[in-house]
Structure formats: C-alpha cells, structure tokens
C-alpha positions, 0 to 999 in steps of 0.5 A: 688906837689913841684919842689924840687928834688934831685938825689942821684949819689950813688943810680943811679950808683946802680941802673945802677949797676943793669941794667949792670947785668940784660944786662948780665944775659939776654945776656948769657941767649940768648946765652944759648936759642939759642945753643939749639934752633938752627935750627938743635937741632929743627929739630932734635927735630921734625923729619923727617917727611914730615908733621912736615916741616911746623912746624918745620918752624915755631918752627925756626923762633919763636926761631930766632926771640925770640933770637933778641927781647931778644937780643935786650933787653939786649942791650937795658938794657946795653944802659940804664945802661950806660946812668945811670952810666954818669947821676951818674957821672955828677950829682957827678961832679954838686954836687961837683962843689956846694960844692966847691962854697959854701966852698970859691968859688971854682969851 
C-alpha cells in the first residue's frame, strides 16, 4: 500500500452535495412522521378503551423517540455535509496555492 493520495475537491462537494440532500429529504420525512404520529392521531388511532392506554403509551413514546433518533440523523447528516463542503473548499485553495508556486512563485 502506498501513502500517495489525492483528493478531488469537485468530487467531495459532490459528495457533500448528497449528504446536504439526504439531511433534507430525512428532516422532511421526520416532519411528515411526526404530523401523523403525533400523540392525538395515536390515540385516535386506538381508542378509547381502558386497556389500550398501556399501548397507546407505548406506541407514543416509540413514535417520540423514533422522531429524535431521525432528527438527529439528519442533523448529523447536515454537519457532516458541511464539514465536506469546507474539506472541498480548503483542498481547492491548497491545490491552487500549488499551482501558483509551481507557475512562478506565486502563493
């Protein structure tokens, strides 16, 4: 295995591309998961009967919970596509600045 790489900035903002619209397609499927998850569609759902309380409990909090594990990972997506796009961009900048040296010194 050699230590010789090289980081193509065009394919990293691509690539950041992506995750920006993964981040964004996840948030507005969270958002649409919770306007019909929400406590009163659930209950709705289950009726009024004593013994489905339990379960309709149950059924909300897996649904809060499922809508902040999502939420976060599209946050998590978003941060990620961010830290790209700058990696993108001060790999650019190097690769310029080299090219500058190498056409007369400038830098």
């Amino acid at each position: 295995m050699t230590g010789d790489f090289y980081l193509d900035p065009q394919e990293m903002a691509r690539l950041a591309g992506a995750f920006e619209t993964r981040a964004y397609d996840m948030a507005s499927a969270v958002r649409a998961f919770e306007q019909t998850t929400g406590a009163e569609q659930i209950h709705d759902g289950f009726g009024l009967l004593t013994e489905s309380e339990e379960v309709t409990s149950a059924y909300v909090e897996l649904a809060t919970q499922m809508v902040e594990s999502l939420g976060n990972l599209a946050r998590n997506f978003d941060a990620l596509s961010r830290a790209v796009k700058d990696n993108a961009s001060n790999s650019a900048a190097a690769d310029d600045a080299l090219v500058g040296l190498f056409k007369g010194g400038k830098s």
